[in-house]
C-alpha positions as CSV (number, residue, x, y, z in Angstrom):
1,X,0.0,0.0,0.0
2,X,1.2,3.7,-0.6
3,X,1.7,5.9,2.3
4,X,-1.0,8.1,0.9
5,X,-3.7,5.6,1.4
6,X,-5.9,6.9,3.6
7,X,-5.2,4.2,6.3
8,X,-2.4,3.6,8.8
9,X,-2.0,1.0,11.3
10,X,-2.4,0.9,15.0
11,X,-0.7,-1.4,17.6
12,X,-2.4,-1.7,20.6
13,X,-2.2,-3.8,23.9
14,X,-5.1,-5.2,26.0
15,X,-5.6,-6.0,29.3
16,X,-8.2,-6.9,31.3
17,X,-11.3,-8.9,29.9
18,X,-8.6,-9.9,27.0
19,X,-4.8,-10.1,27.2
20,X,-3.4,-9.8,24.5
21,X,-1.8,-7.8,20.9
22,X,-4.1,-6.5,18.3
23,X,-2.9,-4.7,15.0
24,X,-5.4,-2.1,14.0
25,X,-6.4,-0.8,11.0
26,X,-7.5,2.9,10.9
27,X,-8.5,5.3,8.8
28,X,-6.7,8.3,8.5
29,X,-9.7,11.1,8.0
30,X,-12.0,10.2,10.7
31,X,-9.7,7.9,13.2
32,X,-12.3,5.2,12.7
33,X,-11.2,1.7,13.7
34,X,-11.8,-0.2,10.7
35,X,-10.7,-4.0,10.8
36,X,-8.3,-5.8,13.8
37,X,-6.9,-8.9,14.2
38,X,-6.3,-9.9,17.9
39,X,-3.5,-12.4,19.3
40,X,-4.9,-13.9,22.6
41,X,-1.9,-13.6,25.3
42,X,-2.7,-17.0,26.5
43,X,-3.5,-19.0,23.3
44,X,-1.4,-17.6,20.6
45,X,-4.5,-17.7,18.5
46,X,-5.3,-15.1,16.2
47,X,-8.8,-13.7,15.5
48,X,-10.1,-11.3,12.4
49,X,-13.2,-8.6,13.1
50,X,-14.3,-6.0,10.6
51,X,-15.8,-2.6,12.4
52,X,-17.7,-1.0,9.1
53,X,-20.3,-2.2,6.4
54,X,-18.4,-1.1,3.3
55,X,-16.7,-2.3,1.2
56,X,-12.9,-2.4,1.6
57,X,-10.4,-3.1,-1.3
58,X,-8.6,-6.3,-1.7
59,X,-5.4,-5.0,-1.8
60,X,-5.7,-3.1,1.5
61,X,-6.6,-6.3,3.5
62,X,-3.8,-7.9,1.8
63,X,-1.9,-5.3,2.9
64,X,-3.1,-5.7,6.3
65,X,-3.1,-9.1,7.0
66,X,0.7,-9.0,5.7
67,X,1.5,-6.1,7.8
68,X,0.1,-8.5,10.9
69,X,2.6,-11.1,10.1
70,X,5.6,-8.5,9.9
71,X,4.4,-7.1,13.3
72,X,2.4,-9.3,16.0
């Protein structure tokens, strides 16, 4: 993805209810959370939500779910 695509990427911890990493993917204009995938502290398992209802290009969630593997 370009720098100027209108999204960056947000790690963030949790504690609490769920331990655990979580890669997020915002969008730039309005800060909206758009898509995250969590890594459960205790399991190592790995979980995909999506935030909004439209559509999102291909190439971005490609880019996202690469840019998990580089950095959870």
């Amino acid at each position: 993805m370009s720098v100027d695509s209108g999204y960056h990427l947000v790690l963030a911890s949790s504690v609490g209810e769920r331990d655990g990493m979580a890669l997020e993917l915002t969008r730039d204009v309005d800060g909206e959370r758009v898509a995250e995938v969590f890594e459960d502290g205790d399991t190592g398992l790995r979980s995909f939500a999506v935030f909004v209802f439209e559509p999102l290009p291909l190439e971005l969630l490609r880019w996202f779910i690469e840019s998990v593997d580089e950095r959870l």
